[in-house]
C-alpha angles and dihedrals in degrees: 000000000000107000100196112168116250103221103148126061103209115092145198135205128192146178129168106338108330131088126201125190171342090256123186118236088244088047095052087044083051103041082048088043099060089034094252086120101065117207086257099051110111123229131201150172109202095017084248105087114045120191134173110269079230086071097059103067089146081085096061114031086190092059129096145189089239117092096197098059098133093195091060099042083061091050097060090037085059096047085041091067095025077070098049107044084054097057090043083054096051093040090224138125119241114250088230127044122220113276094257119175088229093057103030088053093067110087106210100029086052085046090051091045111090120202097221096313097324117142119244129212136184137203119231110266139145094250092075076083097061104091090048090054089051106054081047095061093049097045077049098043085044097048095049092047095051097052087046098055083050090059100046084049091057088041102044116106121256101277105246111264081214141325111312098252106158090195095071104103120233110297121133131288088016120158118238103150119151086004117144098228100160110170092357106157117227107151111162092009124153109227096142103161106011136158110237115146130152087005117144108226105164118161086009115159111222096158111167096353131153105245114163131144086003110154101222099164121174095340130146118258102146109148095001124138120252100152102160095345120155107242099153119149086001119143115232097166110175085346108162107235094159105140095016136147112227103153110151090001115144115229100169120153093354126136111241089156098156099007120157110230093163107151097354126136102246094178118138086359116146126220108159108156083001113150104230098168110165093339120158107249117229085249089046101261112150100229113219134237119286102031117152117176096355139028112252 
C-alpha cells in the first residue's frame, strides 16, 4: 500500500483522458465514500504524478485495499441511498452526476459536468468528436429510415377492402379481385369503391352501375357493357376495353394510363382530368405520354 504524504490539499482525478479538479481532501473521501471515485480512477496532486485511488487509503480511513470487505461495501450502500433519498426529497437533480464510465468517457460531456464547483479539463483526444458523430449517425439513420418508409408507403399494395370471396353479391367495397365473372349481369349495380382486379369480366353487363373508385387494374372488360355507367376517379391500369360499349360513361379523373379501346364505342363518353398515358385509342392511336382528358 503506497503511503504518499498528503500534504496538499488540492486534488485530481482522472480517468481516460480526462482530468477534474481541484478537488479538496474532504471532497475525494467523500466522492470514495459514495462510490463516484471507481478503484481505477487515478489521483494526483500536481498532475504529474498519477496513482490508483485504491492506493490512497489515508482519505478514507474506512477504506481498504480489499474489495471484498463486506463492512465497507455496506457503508457506501448506505450512503448510496442516504444520497438518494435526499435528492428524491428535495425533488431536485444533483449538480454532478456519478462518475460513470458511460458518461466520464465522453470527453466533452465529462469536460461541461462540474463536481460541486470543481474545474474540469481534457486532454486533446479524438474522442471530443464523439458526440457530434454521433448526432450525425442518428439524423442519418433517421433520415434513411424515414424516406424508406416513404417508399415502402408509394410501393405498398392497396390494402384489401376484405377477404377475396367471388360469391358476395355486389355491395360496395366488395373484393373481387382475381374473380372469373364472364357475363355476369350487374346493371345498376353499387360496387363504389371495390376491389376488382385481374378479374375477367368480359361481356359483362355493368349498365348503369356506380362505379367509382373502383380499382379495376388490368382486368378483362372486352365486349362488356358500361353504357352510362359512373366510373369517375376509377383505376383501369392496363384494363382490356377492346370491343366495349361506353357510350354516356363517365370516365372523369380516372386513371386509363395503357388501356386497350380498341374497337370500343367511345360516343357521348366523358374523360375530363382523365390519365391516358400511352393508352390504345379506340381507332388504334397510341396515346402519349402525358395525356390528361384526350389522347394526343
Amino acid at each position: 500500500m503506497n503511503s504518499t504524504a498528503l500534504a496538499s490539499e488540492q486534488w485530481y482525478i482522472r480517468r481516460g483522458e480526462v482530468i477534474r479538479g481541484p478537488f479538496t481532501e474532504a471532497k475525494i473521501a467523500h466522492y470514495l465514500l459514495h462510490g463516484r471515485i471507481k478503484k481505477n480512477d487515478e489521483l494526483s496532486q500536481n498532475q504529474e504524478q498519477w496513482l490508483f485511488s485504491s492506493e490512497y487509503s489515508q482519505l478514507l480511513p474506512l477504506m481498504r485495499q480489499d474489495a471484498e470487505d463486506d463492512a465497507f461495501q455496506r457503508q457506501q450502500l448506505m450512503a448510496r441511498k442516504h444520497w438518494e433519498m435526499q435528492r428524491e426529497r428535495s425533488g431536485n437533480k444533483p449538480r454532478y452526476q456519478p462518475l460513470s464510465t458511460d458518461v466520464y468517457n465522453d470527453s466533452v460531456e465529462a469536460a461541461r459536468l462540474d463536481l460541486d464547483g470543481g474545474v474540469s479539463s481534457v486532454v486533446p483526444s479524438l474522442n471530443e468528436k464523439k458526440p457530434l458523430n454521433r448526432m450525425l449517425v442518428g439524423f442519418v439513420t433517421f433520415s434513411l429510415l424515414a424516406v424508406m418508409g416513404v417508399v415502402i408507403y408509394l410501393n405498398s399494395p392497396e390494402p384489401e377492402v376484405g377477404g377475396i370471396d367471388c360469391t358476395v353479391s355486389a355491395a360496395p367495397k366488395v373484393n373481387w379481385s382475381n374473380c372469373q365473372m364472364a357475363a355476369v349481369r350487374l346493371s345498376n349495380a353499387d360496387l363504389s369503391g371495390a376491389l376488382m382486379k385481374n378479374m375477367n369480366l368480359s361481356r359483362a353487363d355493368l349498365r348503369g352501375s356506380q362505379l367509382m373508385g373502383v380499382n379495376f387494374s388490368f382486368s378483362n372488360l372486352s365486349a362488356a357493357l358500361l353504357n352510362d355507367a359512373d366510373v369517375r376517379h376509377a383505376i383501369l391500369v392496363g384494363v382490356n376495353l377492346s370491343g366495349t360499349d361506353l357510350e354516356g360513361a363517365i370516365f372523369d379523373g380516372a386513371d386509363l394510363s395503357y388501356a386497350d379501346f380498341g374497337g370500343a364505342n367511345l360516343a357521348g363518353a366523358s374523360f375530363n382530368g382523365a390519365k391516358l398515358d400511352k393508352a390504345i385509342w379506340h381507332d388504334g392511336r397510341i396515346c402519349t405520354e402525358g395525356s390528361i382528358g384526350v389522347c394526343q
